[in-house]
C-alpha positions as CSV (number, residue, x, y, z in Angstrom):
1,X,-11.7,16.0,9.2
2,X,-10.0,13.0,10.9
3,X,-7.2,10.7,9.0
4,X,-9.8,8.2,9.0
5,X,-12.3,10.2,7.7
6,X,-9.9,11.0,5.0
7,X,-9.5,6.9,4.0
8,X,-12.9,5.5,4.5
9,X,-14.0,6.2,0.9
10,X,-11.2,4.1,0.0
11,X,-11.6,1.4,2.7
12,X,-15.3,1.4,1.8
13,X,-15.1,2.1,-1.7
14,X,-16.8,-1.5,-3.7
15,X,-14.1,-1.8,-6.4
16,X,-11.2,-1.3,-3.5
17,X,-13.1,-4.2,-1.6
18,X,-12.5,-7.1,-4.0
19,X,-8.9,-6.7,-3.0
20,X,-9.9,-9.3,-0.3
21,X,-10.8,-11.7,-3.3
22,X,-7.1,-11.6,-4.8
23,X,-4.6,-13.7,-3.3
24,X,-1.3,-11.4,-3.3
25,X,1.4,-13.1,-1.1
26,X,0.0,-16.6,-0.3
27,X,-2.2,-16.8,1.9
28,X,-2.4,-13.1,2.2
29,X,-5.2,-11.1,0.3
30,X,-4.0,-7.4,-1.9
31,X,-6.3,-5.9,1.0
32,X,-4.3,-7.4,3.8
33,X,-1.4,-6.5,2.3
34,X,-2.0,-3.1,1.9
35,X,-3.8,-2.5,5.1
36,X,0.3,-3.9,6.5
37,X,1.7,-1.6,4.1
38,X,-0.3,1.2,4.8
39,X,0.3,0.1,9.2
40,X,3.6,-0.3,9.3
41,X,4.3,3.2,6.8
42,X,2.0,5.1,9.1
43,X,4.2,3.9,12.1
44,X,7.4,4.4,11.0
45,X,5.6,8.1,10.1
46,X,5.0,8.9,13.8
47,X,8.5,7.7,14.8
48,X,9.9,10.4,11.9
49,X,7.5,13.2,13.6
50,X,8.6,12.2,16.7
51,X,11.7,13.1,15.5
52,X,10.5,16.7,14.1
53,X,10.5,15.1,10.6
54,X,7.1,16.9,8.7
55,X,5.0,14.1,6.5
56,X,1.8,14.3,4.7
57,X,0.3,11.4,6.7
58,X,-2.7,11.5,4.5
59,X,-0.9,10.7,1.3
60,X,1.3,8.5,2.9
61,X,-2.0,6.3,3.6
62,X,-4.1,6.9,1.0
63,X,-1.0,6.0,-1.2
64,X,-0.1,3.3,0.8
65,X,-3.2,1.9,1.0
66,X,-3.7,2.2,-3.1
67,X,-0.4,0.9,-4.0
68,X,-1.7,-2.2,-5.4
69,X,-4.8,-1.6,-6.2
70,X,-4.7,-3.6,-9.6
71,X,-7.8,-6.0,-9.8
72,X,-6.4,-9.4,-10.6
73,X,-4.4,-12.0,-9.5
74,X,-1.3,-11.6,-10.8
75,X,-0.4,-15.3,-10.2
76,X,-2.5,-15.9,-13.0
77,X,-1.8,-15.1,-17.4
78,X,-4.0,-11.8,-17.1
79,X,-7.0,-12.5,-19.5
80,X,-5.1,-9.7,-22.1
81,X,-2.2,-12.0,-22.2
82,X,0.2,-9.1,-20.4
83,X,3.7,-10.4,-18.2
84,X,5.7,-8.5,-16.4
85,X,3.5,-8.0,-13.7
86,X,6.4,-6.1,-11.2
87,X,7.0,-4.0,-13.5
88,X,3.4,-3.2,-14.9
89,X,1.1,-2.9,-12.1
90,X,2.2,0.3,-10.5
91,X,0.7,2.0,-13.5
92,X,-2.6,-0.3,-13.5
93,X,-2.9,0.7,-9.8
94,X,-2.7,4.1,-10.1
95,X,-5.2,4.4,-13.8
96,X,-7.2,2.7,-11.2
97,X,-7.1,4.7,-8.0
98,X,-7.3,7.8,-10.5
99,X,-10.7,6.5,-12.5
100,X,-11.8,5.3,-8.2
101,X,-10.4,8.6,-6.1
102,X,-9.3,11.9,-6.2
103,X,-5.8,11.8,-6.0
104,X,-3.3,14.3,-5.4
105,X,0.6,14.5,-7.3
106,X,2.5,13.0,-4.0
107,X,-0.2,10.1,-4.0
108,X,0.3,9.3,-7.3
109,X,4.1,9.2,-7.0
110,X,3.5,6.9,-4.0
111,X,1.8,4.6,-6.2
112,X,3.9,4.8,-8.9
113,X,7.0,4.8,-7.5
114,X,6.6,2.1,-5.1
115,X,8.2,-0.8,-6.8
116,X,11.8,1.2,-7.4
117,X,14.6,-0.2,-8.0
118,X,12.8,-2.6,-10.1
119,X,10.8,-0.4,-11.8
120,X,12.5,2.6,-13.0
121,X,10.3,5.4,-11.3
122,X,12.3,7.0,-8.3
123,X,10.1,7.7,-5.0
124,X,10.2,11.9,-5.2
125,X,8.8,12.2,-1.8
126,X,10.1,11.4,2.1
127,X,6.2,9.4,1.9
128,X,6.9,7.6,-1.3
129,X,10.0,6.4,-0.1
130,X,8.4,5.8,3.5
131,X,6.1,3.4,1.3
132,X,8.0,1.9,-1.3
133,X,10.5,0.5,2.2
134,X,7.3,-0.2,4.0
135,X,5.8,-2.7,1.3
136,X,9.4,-4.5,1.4
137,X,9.0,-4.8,4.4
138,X,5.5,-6.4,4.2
139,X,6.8,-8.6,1.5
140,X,9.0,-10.1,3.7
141,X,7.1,-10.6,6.8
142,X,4.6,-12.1,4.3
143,X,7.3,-14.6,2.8
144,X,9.0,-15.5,6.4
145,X,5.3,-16.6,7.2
146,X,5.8,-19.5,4.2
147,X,8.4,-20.6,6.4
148,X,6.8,-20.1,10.1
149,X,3.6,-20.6,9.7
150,X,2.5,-17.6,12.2
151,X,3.0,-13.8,12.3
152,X,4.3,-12.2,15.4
153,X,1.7,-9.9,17.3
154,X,3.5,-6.8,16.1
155,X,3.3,-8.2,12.3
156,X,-0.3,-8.9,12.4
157,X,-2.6,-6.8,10.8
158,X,-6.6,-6.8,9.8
159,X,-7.5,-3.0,10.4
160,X,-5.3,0.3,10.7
161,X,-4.6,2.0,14.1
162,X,-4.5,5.0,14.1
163,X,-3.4,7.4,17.1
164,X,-5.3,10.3,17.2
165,X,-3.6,13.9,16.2
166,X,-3.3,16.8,14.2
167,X,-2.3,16.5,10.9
């Protein structure tokens, strides 16, 4: 089975689809942003293999791509009254990717842990730490676009692409 065979239930999965309906990092949609996430973590994963450096690419993905898979707009009071929203949703992501997918223990940790230092929950993987730096670093190409209006070429993505190899 191909690494996109292994993340099309997700990409095509209803519930994982209204992502595109919550704004996350205005303008961008949750899906857009996790789509980056999941692009520039999956990158940075071929440089490390390059490099003789083992990953489970699948989890990284599939966590990556899961990470915020909370169901709201969390710009908004949630209609349960709840705050904290950083500190919250990496627990709401994964209940959900759980009740949605079968999900390994490093895929969970992915989700979970993907908001440390804020939230207390250490990355306890090389992939969960590959993800947790790869959505700051989405955050900020996302906020610098506030500022600039445009996203270089590089920074710009609507779809994964991913290199054919064996996993």
């Amino acid at each position: 089975m191909s690494l996109a065979e292994h993340i099309d239930d997700i990409l095509n999965h209803d519930e994982y689809k209204q992502l595109a309906s919550y704004t996350h990092h205005r303008p961008f949609t949750t899906l857009e942003h996790s789509i980056r996430v999941a692009q520039i973590a999956y990158d940075w994963s071929i440089r490390l293999e390059d490099r003789k450096i083992r990953l489970d690419t699948q989890a990284l993905i599939r966590g990556a791509l899961l990470h915020d898979f909370f169901l709201y707009d969390w710009h908004h009071l949630r209609p349960d009254g709840s705050r904290w929203h950083g500190f919250r949703h990496p627990r709401i992501a994964c209940d959900n990717a759980e009740r949605c997918f079968n999900l390994n223990e490093k895929e969970k940790d992915i989700i979970l842990s993907h908001m440390w230092p804020l939230t207390v929950r250490m990355p306890r993987s090389r992939e969960a730490f590959l993800v947790m730096i790869a959505d700051k670093m989405a955050s900020i190409q996302e906020f610098r676009f506030k500022f600039k209006r445009t996203l270089p070429p590089c920074e710009r993505y609507t779809s994964l692409r991913l290199v054919n190899k064996t996993n």
